[in-house]
N, C-alpha and C positions, 0 to 999 in steps of 0.2 A: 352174718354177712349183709343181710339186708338191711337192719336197724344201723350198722354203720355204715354203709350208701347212704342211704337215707339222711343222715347228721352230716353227710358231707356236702348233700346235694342242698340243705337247710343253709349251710355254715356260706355254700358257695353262695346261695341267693343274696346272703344278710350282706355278705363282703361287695354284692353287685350295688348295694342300693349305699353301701358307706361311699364307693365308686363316686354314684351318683351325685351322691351330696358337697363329694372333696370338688368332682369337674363345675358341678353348676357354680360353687361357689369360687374355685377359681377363677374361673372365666368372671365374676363378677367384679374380680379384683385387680383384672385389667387395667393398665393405666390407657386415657383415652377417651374418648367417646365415640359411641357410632352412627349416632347424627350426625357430629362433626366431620366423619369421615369419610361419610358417605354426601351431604352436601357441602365441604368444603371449608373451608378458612373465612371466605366471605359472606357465610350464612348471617341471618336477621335471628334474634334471639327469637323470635317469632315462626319462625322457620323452623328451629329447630323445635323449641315445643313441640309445633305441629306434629314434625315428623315423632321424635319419642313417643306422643301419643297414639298414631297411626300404628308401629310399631310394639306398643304396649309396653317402649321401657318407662314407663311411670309407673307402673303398679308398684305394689309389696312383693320383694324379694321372695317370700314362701309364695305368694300364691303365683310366682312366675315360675318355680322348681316344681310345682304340685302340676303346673300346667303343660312344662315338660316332660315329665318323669310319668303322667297319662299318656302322654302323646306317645314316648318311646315305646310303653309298654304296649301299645296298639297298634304300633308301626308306620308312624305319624311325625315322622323328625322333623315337622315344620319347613318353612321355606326359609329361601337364604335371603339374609337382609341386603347386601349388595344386586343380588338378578334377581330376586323375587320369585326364583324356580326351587321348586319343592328340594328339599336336601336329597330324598331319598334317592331323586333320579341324579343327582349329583355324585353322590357316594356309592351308593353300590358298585357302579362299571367299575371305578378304580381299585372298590373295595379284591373284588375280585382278581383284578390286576396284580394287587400284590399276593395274595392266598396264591394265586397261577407260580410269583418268583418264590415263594416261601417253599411251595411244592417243590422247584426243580432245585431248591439248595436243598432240600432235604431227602430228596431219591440220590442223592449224588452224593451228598456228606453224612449221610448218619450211618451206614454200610461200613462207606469208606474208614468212621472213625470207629464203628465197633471193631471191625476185621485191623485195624493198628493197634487200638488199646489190647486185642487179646495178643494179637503175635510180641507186640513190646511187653506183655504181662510175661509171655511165656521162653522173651531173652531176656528177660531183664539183666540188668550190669552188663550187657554185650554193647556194640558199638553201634548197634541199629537203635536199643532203644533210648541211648544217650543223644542220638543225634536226632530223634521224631522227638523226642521229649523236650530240644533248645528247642527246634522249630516251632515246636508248640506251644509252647509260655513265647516265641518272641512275635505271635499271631495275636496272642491271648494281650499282647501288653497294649498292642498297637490300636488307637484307635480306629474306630472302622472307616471314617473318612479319611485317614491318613491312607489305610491298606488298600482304599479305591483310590487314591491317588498315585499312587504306585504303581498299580494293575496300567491305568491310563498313560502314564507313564511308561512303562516295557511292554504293555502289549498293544497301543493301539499310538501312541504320538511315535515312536520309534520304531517300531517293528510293523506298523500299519495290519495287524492280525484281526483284531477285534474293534468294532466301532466304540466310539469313547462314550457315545450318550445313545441310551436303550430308549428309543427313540420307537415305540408301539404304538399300534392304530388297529381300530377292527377290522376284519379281515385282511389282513397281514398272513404270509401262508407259514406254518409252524417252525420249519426250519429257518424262516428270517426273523423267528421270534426266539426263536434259541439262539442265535448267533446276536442278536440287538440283546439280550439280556444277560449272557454269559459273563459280562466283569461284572453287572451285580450280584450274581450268583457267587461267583469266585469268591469276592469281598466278603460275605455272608457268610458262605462255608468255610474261611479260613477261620474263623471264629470259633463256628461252633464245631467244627472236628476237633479242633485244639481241647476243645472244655469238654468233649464225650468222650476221646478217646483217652484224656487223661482219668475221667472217671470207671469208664470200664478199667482200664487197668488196675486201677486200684479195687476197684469192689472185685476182680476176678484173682489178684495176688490177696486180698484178703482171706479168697477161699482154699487158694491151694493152698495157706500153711494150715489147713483144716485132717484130721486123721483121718477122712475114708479117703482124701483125696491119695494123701501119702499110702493105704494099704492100696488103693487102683495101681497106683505104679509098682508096687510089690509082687501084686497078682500079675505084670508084665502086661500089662495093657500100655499101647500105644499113646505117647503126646498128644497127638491129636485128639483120640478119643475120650481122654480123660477133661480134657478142656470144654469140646465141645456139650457130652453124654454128663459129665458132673458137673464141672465146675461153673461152664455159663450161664445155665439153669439156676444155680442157686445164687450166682449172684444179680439175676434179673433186676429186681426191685431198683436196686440203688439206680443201674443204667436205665431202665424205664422210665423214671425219675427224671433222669439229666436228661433225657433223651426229649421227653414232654416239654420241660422249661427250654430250653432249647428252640425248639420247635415254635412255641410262645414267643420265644425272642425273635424270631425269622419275620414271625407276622407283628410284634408288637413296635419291633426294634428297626422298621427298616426308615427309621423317619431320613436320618442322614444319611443314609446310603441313596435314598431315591432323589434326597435334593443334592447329590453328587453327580450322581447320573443324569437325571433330569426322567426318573421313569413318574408315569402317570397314575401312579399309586395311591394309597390313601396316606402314608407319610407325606406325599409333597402336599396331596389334597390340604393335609392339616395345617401344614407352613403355610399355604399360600390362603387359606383360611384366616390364619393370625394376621398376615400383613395386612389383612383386609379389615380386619375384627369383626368378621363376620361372625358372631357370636353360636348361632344356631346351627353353622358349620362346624366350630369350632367342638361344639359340646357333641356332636354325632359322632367325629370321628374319635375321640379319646372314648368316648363310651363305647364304641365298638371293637377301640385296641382292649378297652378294661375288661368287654365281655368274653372275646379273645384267649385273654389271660387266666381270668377268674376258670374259663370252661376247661380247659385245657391243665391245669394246674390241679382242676379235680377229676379230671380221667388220670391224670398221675395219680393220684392218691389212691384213687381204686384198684386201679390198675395195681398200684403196691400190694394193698391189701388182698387181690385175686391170687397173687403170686406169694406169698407170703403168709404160709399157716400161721403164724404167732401173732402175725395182726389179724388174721379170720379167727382166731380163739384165744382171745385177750383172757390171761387169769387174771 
C-alpha cells in the first residue's frame, strides 16, 4: 500500500511539472504583445524595448520558465505586469472565493446525487428512474453557460427569487452570500449530480447482479439493508472516483460559470487576466486550477486503492 502511494504521489508530481511546461509555453504563444498593450498603439519602438527590458521579456525562453517555475515553487508568483502588485495577493482572495462556491455545490450535490443514483439503481425500469435518468443526460448535455442562463432566466429576470449576478464582498454576512451565490451553485450542481448519480447507479447495479448480493435477499434481508450493508460498500471505488473528478471540476471548471455570473473567482480572475495578457497572472492561475486537478485526481486514486483489496494486493 505504501510503495503504491508513493508511485502515485511521484507520477502526480512529474504530471505537475508537464503542467508547468504545457502553461508557460502556452502563454508564450499568445498572439500580442504585452509592451504593446500595456503602453499602447502609439508607443516609440524605443519605449517598447525599454519596457520588455524592464519586464525581462527579452531573455531566453528557458531561463524565463526556470525563473518561474523557482518562483512558484517558493511561493513567489511574481507581480502582475499590468498593477505591478504581487500576483499572490491578487489570487489567493478569489482563489478562495471559488473553493468557498465549489464547497456549497458539493455539500448540496454530491449527497443528493449518491441517495438518486442508489434509489434509481434500486427501481430501475420503473418510472422514477426513467424520468431522473432524461433529466440527467438533458443537464449533462447542456452547456454550463447556457444552464446559467436559464437559471437567470426563471429564477431571477421573471420570478425576481434569486439575484442574477453573485455579486460578493468581504464581510458580507453568510446568508447574503448564500443567496448572491445560489444560481452559480445551482448551475454547477446540475452537472455534476447528473454525472455522479449516473455513475453510482451503475457501479451499484453492477453489484447487485453479484451472488452474495442475490443469497442476502434469500436469507429475507431487507431492500434497504442489503443496498446500504453490501452493495454500497463495494461499489465505493468507482463513485469515489467520479465523485473526486467532479469535485476537480467544480474548482477547475468554474471559468464560465463565474464570468456568467460575474463572481470574483479565480475563473473570471483568469479571463480577465487574458484580456489583459497579463502573463504572470495568467500562468498563476491555470497552475493552480492544474494543481487542483493533479491533487485531487490522486486522493482518487488512493482513495481507490484504500477501498479496493485487488489494487492493495496486485498479483
Amino acid at each position: 500500500m505504501t510503495a503504491l502511494i508513493f508511485r502515485r504521489v511521484v507520477l502526480g508530481l512529474f504530471t505537475l511539472w508537464l503542467v508547468s511546461a504545457l502553461i508557460f509555453a502556452a502563454t508564450q504563444l499568445l498572439p500580442g504583445d504585452v509592451a504593446s498593450a500595456i503602453l499602447g498603439q502609439n508607443a516609440t519602438p524605443q519605449s517598447l524595448a525599454a519596457l520588455r527590458h524592464d519586464l525581462g521579456l527579452d531573455r531566453p525562453a528557458l531561463a524565463r520558465y526556470l525563473s518561474w517555475l523557482a518562483g512558484f515553487l517558493t511561493g513567489d508568483l511574481g507581480n502582475s505586469l499590468a498593477s505591478q502588485q504581487p500576483v499572490a495577493d491578487l489570487l489567493w482572495p478569489r482563489f478562495w472565493n471559488t473553493m468557498a462556491l465549489a464547497a456549497y455545490a458539493a455539500v448540496v450535490g454530491v449527497p443528493l446525487a449518491i441517495a438518486l443514483g442508489i434509489l434509481t439503481a434500486v427501481r430501475r425500469g420503473g418510472l422514477f428512474d426513467r424520468v431522473v435518468n432524461i433529466l440527467a443526460l438533458a443537464a449533462v448535455s447542456l452547456p454550463e453557460y447556457f444552464l446559467g442562463l436559464l437559471l437567470i432566466l426563471f429564477l431571477s429576470v421573471r420570478s425576481d427569487i434569486l439575484p442574477s449576478l453573485a455579486d460578493v464582498y468581504p464581510g458580507m454576512g453568510f446568508g447574503e452570500w448564500l443567496r448572491a451565490t445560489t444560481l452559480p451553485m445551482l448551475t454547477l450542481m446540475l452537472v455534476t449530480v447528473a454525472q455522479i448519480m449516473r455513475m453510482t447507479r451503475t457501479a451499484v447495479l453492477s453489484v447487485t447482479d453479484q451472488p452474495f448480493i442475490e443469497t442476502a435477499f434469500l436469507k429475507g434481508l431487507r431492500t434497504p439493508r442489503v443496498i446500504l450493508r453490501h452493495a454500497v460498500p463495494n461499489a465505493a471505488a468507482p463513485i469515489v472516483n467520479v465523485v473526486a473528478f467532479n469535485i476537480a471540476y467544480l474548482i477547475t471548471g468554474v471559468v464560465l460559470v463565474e464570468a456568467v455570473f460575474n463572481y470574483n473567482g479565480l475563473g473570471r480572475f483568469m479571463v480577465d487576466a487574458v484580456a489583459k495578457r497579463d502573463l504572470p497572472m495568467v500562468q498563476a492561475a491555470a497552475m493552480v486550477f492544474g494543481a487542483a486537478y493533479v491533487v485531487l485526481n490522486m486522493i482518487a486514486d488512493i482513495s481507490a486503492i484504500a477501498l479496493n483489496p485487488r489494487l492493495r494486493h496486485p498479483r
